[in-house]
C-alpha angles and dihedrals in degrees: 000000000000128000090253081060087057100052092040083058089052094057118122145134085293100042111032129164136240124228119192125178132190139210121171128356105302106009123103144163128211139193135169118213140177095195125043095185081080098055137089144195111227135204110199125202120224088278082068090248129143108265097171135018125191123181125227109253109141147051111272085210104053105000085241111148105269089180125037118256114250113262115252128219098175150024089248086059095048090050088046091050103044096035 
């Protein structure tokens, strides 16, 4: 665990995140969360469609879990879940 695991752990309602991202010189996005389960990283085709989607799991800073893994019951959930 890193210090950047501890404060994404810490992240709620009161205390959300920003996430900015850039592309070119002067073109950004931004976008402010409290819960990062529910966000994705997204690679898009040429149409501009989600190609693939991968989910944020783990620390930017040190790949450590920030969120839990699912548990899993049955071998039908572990394939669903690992792919």
């Amino acid at each position: 665990m890193c210090e950047i695991c501890d404060k994404l752990k810490e992240v709620s309602t009161k205390q959300p995140i920003q996430i900015t991202c850039y592309w070119g010189d002067n073109n950004r996005n931004c976008c402010i969360t409290s819960n990062l389960s529910k966000c994705s990283i997204e690679i898009l085709g040429d149409d501009g469609r989600t190609i693939v989607s991968m989910p944020i799991i783990c620390c930017p800073a040190c790949g450590q879990p920030i969120v839990k893994p699912e548990e899993c019951k049955t071998f039908e959930d572990v394939v669903r879940r690992e792919g």
